[in-house]
Every structure is written in C-alpha cells, then in structure tokens.
NUTORLUM-731146 format. One record per residue: residue in three letters; y, x negated, z negated of N, C-alpha, C in turn. Coordinates in Angstrom, 2 decimals. Each point is the difference from the previous one (the first is absolute). Layout:
N
+-----+---------+---------+---------+----------+---------+---------+---------+---------+---------+
!  aa ! n_north !  n_east !    n_up ! ca_north ! ca_east !   ca_up ! c_north !  c_east !    c_up !
+-----+---------+---------+---------+----------+---------+---------+---------+---------+---------+
! ALA !       Y !       X !       Z !        Y !       X !       Z !       Y !       X !       Z !
...
+-----+---------+---------+---------+----------+---------+---------+---------+---------+---------+
This chain:
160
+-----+---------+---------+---------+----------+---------+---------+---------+---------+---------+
!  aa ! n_north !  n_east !    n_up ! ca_north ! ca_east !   ca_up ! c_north !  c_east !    c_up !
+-----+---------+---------+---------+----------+---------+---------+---------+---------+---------+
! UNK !   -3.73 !   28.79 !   25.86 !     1.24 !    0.10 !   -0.76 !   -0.22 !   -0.34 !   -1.47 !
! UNK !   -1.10 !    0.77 !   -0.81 !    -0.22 !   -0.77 !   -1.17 !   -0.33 !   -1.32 !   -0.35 !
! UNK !   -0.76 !   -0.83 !    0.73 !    -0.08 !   -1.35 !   -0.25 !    1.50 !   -0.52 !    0.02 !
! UNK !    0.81 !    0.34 !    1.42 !     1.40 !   -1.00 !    0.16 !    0.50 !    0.09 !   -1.22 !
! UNK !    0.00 !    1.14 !   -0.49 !     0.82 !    0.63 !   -1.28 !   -0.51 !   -1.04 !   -1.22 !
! UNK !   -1.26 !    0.47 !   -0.48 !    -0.81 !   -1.00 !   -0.52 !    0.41 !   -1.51 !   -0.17 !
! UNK !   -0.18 !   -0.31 !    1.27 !     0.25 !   -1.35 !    0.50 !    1.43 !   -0.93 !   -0.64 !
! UNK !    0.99 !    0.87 !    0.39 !     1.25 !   -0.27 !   -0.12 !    0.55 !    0.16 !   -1.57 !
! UNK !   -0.59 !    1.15 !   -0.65 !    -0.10 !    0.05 !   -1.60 !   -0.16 !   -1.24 !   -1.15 !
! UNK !   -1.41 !   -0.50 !    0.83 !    -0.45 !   -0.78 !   -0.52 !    0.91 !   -1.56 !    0.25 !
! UNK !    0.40 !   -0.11 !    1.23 !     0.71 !   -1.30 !    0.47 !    1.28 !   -0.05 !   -0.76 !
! UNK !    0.46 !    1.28 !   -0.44 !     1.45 !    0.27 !   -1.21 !   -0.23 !   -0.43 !   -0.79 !
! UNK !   -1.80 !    0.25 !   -0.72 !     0.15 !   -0.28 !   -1.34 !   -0.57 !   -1.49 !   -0.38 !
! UNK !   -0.15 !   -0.80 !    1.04 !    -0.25 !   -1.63 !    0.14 !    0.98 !   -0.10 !   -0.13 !
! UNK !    1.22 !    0.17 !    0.90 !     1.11 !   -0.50 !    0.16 !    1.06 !   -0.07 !   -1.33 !
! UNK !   -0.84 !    1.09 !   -0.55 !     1.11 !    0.15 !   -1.19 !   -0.66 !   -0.68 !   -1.28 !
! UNK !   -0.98 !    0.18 !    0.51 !    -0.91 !   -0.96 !   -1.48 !    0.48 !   -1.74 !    0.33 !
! UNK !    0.16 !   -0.31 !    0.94 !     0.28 !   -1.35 !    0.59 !    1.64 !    0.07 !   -0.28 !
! UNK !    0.47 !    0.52 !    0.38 !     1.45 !   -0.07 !   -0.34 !    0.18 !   -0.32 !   -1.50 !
! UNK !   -0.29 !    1.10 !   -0.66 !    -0.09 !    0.39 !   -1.11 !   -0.27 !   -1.55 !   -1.07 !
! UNK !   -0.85 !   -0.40 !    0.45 !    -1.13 !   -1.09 !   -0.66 !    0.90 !   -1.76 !   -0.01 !
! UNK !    0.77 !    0.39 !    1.54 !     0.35 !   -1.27 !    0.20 !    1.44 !   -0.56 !   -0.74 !
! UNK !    0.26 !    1.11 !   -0.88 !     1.49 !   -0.59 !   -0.82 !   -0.88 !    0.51 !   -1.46 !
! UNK !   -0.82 !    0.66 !   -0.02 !    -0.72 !    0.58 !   -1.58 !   -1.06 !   -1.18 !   -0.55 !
! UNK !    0.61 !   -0.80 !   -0.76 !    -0.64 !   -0.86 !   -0.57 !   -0.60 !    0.29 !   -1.14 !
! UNK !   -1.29 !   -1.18 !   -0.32 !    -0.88 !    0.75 !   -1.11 !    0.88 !   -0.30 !   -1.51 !
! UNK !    0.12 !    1.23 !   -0.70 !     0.99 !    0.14 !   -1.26 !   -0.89 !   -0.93 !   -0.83 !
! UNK !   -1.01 !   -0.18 !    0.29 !    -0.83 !   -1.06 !   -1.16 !    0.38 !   -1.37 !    0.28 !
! UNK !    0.33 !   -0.40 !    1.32 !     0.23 !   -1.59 !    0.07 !    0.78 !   -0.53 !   -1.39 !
! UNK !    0.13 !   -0.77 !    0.31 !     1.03 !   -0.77 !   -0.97 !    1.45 !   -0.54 !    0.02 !
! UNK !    0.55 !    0.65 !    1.23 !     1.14 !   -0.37 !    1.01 !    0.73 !    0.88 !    0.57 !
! UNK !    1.02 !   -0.15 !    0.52 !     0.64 !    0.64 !    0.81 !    0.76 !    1.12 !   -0.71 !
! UNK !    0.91 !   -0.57 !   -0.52 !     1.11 !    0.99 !   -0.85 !    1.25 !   -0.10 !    0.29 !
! UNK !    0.08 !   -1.40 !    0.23 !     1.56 !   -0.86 !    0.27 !    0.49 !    0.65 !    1.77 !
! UNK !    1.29 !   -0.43 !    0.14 !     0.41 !    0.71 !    1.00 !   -0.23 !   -1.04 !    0.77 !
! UNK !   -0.88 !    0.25 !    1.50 !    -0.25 !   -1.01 !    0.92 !    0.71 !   -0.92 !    0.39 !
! UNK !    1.44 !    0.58 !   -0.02 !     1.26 !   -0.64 !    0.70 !   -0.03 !   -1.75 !   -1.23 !
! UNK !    0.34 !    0.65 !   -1.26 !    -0.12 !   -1.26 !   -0.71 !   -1.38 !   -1.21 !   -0.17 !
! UNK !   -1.52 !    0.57 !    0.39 !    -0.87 !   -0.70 !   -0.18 !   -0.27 !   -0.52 !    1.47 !
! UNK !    0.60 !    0.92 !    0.98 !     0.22 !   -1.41 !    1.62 !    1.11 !   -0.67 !    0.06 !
! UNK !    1.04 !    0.11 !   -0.94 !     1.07 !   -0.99 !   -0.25 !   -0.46 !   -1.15 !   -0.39 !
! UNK !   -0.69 !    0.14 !   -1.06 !    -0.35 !   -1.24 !   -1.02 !   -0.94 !   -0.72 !    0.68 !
! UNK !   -0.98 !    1.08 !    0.51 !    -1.13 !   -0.87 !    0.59 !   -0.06 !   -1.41 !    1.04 !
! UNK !    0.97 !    0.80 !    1.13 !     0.89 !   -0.63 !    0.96 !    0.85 !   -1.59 !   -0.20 !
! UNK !    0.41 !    0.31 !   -1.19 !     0.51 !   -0.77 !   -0.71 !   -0.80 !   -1.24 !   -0.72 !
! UNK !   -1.08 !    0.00 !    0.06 !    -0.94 !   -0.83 !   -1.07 !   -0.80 !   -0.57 !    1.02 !
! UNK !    0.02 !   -1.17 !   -0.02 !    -1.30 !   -1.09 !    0.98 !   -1.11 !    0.88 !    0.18 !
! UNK !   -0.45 !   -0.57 !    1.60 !    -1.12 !    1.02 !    0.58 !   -1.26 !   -0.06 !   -0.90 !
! UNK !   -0.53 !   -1.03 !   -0.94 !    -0.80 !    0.55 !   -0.42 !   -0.30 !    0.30 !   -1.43 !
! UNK !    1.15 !   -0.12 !   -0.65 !     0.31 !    1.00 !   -0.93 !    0.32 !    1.94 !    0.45 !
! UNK !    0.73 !   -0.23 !    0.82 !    -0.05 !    1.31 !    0.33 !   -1.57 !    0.72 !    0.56 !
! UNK !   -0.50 !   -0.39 !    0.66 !    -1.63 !    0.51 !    0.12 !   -0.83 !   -0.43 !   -0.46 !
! UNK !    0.53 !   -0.16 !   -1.46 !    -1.03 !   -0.30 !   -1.28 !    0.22 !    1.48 !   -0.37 !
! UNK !    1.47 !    0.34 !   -0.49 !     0.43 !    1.11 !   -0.17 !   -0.26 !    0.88 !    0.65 !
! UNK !    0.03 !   -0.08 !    1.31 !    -0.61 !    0.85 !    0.77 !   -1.28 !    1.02 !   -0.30 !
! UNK !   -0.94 !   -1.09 !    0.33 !    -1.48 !   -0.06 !   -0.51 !   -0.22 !    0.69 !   -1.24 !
! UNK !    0.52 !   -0.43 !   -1.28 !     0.20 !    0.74 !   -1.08 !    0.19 !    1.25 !    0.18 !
! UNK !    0.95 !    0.64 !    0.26 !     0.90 !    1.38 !    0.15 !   -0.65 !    0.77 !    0.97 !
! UNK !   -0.77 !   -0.53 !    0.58 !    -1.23 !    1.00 !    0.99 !   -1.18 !   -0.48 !   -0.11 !
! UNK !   -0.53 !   -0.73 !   -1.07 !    -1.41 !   -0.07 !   -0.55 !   -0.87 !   -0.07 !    1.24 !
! UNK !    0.65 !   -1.26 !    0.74 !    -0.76 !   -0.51 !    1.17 !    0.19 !   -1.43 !   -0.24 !
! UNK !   -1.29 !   -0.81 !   -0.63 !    -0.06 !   -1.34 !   -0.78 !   -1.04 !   -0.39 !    0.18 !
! UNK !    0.21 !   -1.15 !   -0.73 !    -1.64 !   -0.98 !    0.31 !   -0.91 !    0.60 !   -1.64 !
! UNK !    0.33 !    0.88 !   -0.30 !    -0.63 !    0.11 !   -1.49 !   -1.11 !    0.60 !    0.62 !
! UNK !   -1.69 !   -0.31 !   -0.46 !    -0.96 !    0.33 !   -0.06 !   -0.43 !    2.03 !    0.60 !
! UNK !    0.67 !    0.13 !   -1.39 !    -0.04 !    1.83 !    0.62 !    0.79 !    0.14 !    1.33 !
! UNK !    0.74 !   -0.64 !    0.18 !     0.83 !    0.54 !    1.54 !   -1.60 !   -0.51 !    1.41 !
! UNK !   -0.12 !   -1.09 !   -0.61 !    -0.55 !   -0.78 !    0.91 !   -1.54 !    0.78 !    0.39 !
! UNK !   -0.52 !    0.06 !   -1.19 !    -0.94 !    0.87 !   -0.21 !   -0.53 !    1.75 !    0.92 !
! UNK !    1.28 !   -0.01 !    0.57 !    -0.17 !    1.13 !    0.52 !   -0.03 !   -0.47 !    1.46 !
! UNK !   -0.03 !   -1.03 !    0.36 !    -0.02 !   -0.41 !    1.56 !   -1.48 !   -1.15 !    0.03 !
! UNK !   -0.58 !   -0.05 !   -1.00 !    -1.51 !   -0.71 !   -0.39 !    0.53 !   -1.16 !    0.17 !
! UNK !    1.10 !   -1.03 !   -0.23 !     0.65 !   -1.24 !   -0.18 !    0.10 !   -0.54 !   -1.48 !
! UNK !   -0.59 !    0.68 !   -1.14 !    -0.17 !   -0.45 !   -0.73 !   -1.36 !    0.68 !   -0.56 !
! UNK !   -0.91 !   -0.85 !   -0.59 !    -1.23 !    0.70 !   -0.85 !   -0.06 !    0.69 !   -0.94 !
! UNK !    0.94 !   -0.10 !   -0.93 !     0.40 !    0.98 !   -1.30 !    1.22 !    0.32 !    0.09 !
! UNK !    0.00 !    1.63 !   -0.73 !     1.68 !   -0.05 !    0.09 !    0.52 !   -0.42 !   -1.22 !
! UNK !   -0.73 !   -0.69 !   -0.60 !     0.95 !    0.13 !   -1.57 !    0.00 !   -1.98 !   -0.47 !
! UNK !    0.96 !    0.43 !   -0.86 !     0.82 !   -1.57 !   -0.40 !   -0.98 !   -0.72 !   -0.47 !
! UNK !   -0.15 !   -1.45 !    0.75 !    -1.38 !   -0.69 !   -0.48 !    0.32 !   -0.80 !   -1.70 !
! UNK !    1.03 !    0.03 !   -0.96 !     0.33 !   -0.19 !   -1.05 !   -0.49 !    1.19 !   -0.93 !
! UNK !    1.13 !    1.11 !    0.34 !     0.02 !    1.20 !   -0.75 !   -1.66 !    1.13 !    0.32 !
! UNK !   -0.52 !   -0.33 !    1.19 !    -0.66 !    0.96 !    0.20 !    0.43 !    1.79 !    0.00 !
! UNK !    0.74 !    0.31 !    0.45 !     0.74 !    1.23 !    0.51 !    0.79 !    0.14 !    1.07 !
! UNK !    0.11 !    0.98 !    0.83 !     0.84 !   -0.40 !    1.13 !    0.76 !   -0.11 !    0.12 !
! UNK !    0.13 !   -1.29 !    1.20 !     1.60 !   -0.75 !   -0.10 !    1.06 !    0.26 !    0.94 !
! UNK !    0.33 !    1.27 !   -0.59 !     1.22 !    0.85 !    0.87 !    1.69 !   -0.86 !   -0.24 !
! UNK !    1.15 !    0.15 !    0.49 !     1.23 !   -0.57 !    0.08 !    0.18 !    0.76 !   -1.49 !
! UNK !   -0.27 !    0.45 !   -0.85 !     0.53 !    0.30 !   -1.31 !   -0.89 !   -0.75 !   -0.77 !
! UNK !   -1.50 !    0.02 !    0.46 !    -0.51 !   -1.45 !   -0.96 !    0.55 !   -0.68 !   -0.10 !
! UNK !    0.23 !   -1.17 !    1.34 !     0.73 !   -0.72 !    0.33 !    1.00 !   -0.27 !   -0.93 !
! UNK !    0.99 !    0.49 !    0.06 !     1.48 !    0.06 !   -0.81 !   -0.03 !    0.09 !   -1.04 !
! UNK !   -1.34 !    0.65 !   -0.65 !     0.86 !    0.54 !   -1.57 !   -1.33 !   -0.77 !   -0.89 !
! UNK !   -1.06 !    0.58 !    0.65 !    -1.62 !   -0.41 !   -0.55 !   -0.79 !   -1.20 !   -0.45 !
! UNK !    0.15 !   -0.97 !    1.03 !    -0.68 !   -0.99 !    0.06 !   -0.31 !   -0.74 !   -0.55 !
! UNK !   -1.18 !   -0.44 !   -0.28 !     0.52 !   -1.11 !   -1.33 !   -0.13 !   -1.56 !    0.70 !
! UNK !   -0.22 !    0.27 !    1.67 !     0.19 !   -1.23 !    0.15 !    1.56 !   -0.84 !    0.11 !
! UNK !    0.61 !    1.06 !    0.00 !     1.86 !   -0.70 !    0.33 !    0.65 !    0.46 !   -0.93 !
! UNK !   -0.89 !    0.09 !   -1.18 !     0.99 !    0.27 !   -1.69 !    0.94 !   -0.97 !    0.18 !
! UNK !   -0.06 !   -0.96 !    0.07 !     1.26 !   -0.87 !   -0.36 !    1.01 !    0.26 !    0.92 !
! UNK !   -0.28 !   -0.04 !    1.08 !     1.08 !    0.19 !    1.08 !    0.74 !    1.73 !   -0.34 !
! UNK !   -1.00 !    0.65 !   -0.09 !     0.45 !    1.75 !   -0.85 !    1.19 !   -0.40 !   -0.76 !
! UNK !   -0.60 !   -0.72 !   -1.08 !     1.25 !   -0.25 !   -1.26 !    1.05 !   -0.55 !    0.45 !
! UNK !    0.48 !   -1.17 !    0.74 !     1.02 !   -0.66 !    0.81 !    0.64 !    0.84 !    0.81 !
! UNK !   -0.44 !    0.88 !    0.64 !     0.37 !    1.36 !    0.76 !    0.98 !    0.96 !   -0.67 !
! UNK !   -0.64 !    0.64 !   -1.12 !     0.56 !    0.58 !   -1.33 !    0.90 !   -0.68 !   -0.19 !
! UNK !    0.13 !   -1.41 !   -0.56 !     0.98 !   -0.68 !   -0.12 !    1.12 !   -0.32 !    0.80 !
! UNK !   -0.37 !    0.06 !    0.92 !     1.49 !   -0.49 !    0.89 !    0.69 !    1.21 !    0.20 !
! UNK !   -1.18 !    1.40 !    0.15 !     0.61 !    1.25 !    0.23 !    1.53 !    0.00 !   -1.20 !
! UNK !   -0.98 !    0.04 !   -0.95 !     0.94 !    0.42 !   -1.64 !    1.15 !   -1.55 !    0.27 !
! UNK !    0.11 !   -0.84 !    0.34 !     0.74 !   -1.05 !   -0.13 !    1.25 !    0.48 !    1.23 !
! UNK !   -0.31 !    0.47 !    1.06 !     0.81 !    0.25 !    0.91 !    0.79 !    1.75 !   -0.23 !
! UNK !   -0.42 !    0.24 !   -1.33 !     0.59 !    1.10 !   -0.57 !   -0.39 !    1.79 !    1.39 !
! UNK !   -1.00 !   -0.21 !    0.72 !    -0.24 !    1.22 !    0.63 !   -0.87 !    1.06 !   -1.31 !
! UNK !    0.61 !    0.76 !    0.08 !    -0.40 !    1.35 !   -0.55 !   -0.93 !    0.60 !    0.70 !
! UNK !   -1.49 !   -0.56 !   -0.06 !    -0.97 !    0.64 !    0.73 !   -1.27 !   -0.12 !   -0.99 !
! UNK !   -0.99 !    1.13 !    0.35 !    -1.43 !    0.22 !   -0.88 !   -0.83 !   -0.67 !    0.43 !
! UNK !    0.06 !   -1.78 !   -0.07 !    -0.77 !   -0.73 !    0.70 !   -1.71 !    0.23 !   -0.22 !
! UNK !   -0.14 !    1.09 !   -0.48 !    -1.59 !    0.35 !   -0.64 !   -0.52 !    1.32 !    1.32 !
! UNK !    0.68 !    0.64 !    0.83 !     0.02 !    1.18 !    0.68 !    0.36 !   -1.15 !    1.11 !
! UNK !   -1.14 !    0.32 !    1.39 !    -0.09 !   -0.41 !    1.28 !    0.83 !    0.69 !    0.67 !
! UNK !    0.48 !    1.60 !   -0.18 !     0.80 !    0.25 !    0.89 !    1.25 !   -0.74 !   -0.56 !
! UNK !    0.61 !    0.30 !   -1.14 !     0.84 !   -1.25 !   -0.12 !    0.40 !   -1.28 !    0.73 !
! UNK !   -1.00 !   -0.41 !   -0.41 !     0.10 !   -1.64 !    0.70 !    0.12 !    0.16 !    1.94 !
! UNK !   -0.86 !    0.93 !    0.63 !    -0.04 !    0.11 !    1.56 !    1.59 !    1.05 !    0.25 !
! UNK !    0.68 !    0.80 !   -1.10 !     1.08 !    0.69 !    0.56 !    1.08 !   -0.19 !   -0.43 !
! UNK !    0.17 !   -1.44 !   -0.31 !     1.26 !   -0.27 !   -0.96 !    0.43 !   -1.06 !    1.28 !
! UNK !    0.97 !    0.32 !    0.87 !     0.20 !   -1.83 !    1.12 !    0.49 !   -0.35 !   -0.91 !
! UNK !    0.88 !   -0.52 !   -1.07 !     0.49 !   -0.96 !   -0.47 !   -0.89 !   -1.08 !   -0.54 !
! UNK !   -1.51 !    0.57 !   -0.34 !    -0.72 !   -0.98 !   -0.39 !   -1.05 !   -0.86 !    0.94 !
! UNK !    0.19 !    0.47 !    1.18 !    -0.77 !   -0.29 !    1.07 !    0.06 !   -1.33 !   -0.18 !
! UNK !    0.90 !   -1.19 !    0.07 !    -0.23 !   -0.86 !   -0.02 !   -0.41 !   -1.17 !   -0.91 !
! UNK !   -0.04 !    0.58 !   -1.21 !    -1.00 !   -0.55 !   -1.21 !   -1.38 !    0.55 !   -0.11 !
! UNK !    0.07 !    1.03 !    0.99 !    -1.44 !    0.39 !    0.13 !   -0.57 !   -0.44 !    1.47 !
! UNK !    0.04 !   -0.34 !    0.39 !    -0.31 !   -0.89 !    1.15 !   -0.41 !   -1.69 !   -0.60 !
! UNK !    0.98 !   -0.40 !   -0.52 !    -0.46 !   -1.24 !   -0.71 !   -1.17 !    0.34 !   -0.42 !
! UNK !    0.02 !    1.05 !   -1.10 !    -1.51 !   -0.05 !   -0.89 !   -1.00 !    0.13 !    0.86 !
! UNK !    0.08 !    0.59 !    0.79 !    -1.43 !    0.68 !    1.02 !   -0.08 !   -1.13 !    0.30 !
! UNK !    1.12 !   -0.87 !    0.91 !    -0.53 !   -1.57 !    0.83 !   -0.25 !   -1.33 !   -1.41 !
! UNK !    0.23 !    0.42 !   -1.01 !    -0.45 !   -0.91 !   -0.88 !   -0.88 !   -0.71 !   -0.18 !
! UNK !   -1.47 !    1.41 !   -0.07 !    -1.34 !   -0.29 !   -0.49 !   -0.54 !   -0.28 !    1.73 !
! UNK !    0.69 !   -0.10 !    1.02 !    -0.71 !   -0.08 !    1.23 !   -0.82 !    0.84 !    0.43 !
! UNK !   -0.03 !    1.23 !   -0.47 !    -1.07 !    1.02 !    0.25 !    0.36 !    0.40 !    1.42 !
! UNK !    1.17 !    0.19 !    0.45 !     0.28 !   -0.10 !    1.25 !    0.24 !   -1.26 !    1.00 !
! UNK !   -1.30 !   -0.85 !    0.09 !     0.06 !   -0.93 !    0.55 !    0.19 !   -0.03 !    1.35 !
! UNK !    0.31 !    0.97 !    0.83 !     0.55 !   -0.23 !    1.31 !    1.39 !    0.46 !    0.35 !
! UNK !    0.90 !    0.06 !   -0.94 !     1.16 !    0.35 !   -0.30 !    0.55 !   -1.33 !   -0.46 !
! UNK !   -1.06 !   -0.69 !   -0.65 !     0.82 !   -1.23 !   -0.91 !    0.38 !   -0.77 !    0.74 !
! UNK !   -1.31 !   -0.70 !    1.37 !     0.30 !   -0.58 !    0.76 !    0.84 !   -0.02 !    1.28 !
! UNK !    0.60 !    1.60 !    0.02 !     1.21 !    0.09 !    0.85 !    1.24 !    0.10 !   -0.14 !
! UNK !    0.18 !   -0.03 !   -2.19 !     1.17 !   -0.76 !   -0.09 !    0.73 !   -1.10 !    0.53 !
! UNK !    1.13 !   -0.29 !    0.26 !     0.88 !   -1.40 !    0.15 !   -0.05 !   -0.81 !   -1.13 !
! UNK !   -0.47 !   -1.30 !    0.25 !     0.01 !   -0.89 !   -1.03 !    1.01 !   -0.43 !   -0.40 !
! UNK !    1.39 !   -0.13 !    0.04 !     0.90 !   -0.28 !   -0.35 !    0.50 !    1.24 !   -1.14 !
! UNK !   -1.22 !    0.81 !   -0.28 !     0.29 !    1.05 !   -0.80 !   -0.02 !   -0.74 !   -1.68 !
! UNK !   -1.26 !   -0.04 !    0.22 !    -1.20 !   -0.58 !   -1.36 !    0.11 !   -1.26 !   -0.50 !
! UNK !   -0.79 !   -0.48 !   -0.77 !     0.29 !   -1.62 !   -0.31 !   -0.68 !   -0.37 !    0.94 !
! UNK !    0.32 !   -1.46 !    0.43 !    -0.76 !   -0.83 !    1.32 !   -1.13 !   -0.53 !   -0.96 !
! UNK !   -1.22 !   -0.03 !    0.94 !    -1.23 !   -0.52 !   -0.39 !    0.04 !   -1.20 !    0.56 !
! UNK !    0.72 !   -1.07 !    0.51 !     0.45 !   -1.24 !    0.51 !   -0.14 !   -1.05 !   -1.38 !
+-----+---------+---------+---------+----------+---------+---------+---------+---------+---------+
C-alpha cells in the first residue's frame, strides 16, 4: 500500500511539473509577450519563409553557432567576427558583421513611422507589425541560407 501511494504521489507531481512547464515559459527569453492570436495572424500571413525565419527567431531554434553548438553541429559557439556568442540577440542588435544592414533596418523601421525600441530583441520578436521588415533584414545578410533558397523568385530582383 505504501509504494502504490508513493507511486501515484510521485506520478501527480510529474504530471504537474509537466503540465505546469508546458505553457510556463522561460521569463528570461526574449519573447513571448504579444497575444498569440495576433503573432499567428501575421505569421500566417507572411511568405513561408519569412514566417520561419520568424519562427526560428521567437524560439531561438536557428542556425546561429550557440544553438548549433549544443547538438555538436557547430565547433564554436561564438560569432566568428565578434568572438562572443552568437545568440538571436547578437544576431539582431550586436554584430558587427551586418552593421550596415542594422542601420537600414533602423531606418526603414523609423521611416515606416512604427513606434518600437529597435535596440531591445524582445521588441523586435514581439511587435507583429514589424515582422516583416524584420524578416527582410534577417534574409538580407543570408545568414539564413536555407530559407533564402526557398523563397519564390518572383519575390526579389531576378539574377537573369
């Protein structure tokens, strides 16, 4: 009788740690503020691989070094420019390899008049209205090169 008891105690408190866990996201990410309903609207809405650029971003499941790094698919985890690791907030805000494209980013933000802290990653990953100037930038520098190539070419300029 004490083990079942035991037994069954313990299977509550998986269940509830698992329950618990599976809508309790980590308060440190950088994401997930916006109301779902509007960021699977938009998403939905935006070419497939802009949207799982965004994707990728907003759940810090990417081709960046530190992600990769943890599955031994990459040798270092950190940015072979900057030398520090190259997490989705390097990425975005840090880098000094896509300064220019950064600044053009900034720019079109402030030109298209959105009221956002283009300097703060949760910003940029929980704002949908900017999703799609931020998708450009990410597919800019090609860092997501297997995303680029499953754009539609009738998107981009023709290389013809």
């Amino acid at each position: 009788m004490i083990l079942k008891s035991s037994l069954g105690m313990t299977w509550q408190k998986i269940k509830a740690h698992f329950q618990i866990r599976k809508y309790n996201l980590n308060p440190g990410h950088p994401c997930f503020n916006s109301a779902p309903e509007k960021v699977a609207d938009l998403l939905s809405s935006l070419e497939k691989g802009h949207a799982a650029v965004i994707f990728q971003l907003r759940f810090d499941h990417n081709t960046h070094n530190a992600y990769l790094y943890q599955f031994y698919l990459a040798n270092l985890n950190s940015c072979s420019i900057c030398k520090v690791p190259e997490t989705t907030t390097h990425f975005l805000l840090y880098c000094k390899r896509f300064t220019t494209q950064s600044q053009n980013f900034r720019r079109q933000v402030k030109e298209e008049k959105i009221k956002i802290n283009c300097h703060s990653t949760r910003a940029l990953l929980d704002t949908p209205t900017i999703f799609p100037l931020l998708a450009e930038y990410v597919l800019h520098p090609k860092h997501f090169t297997s995303f680029v190539s499953s754009l539609p070419s009738s998107d981009g300029p023709s290389t013809a």
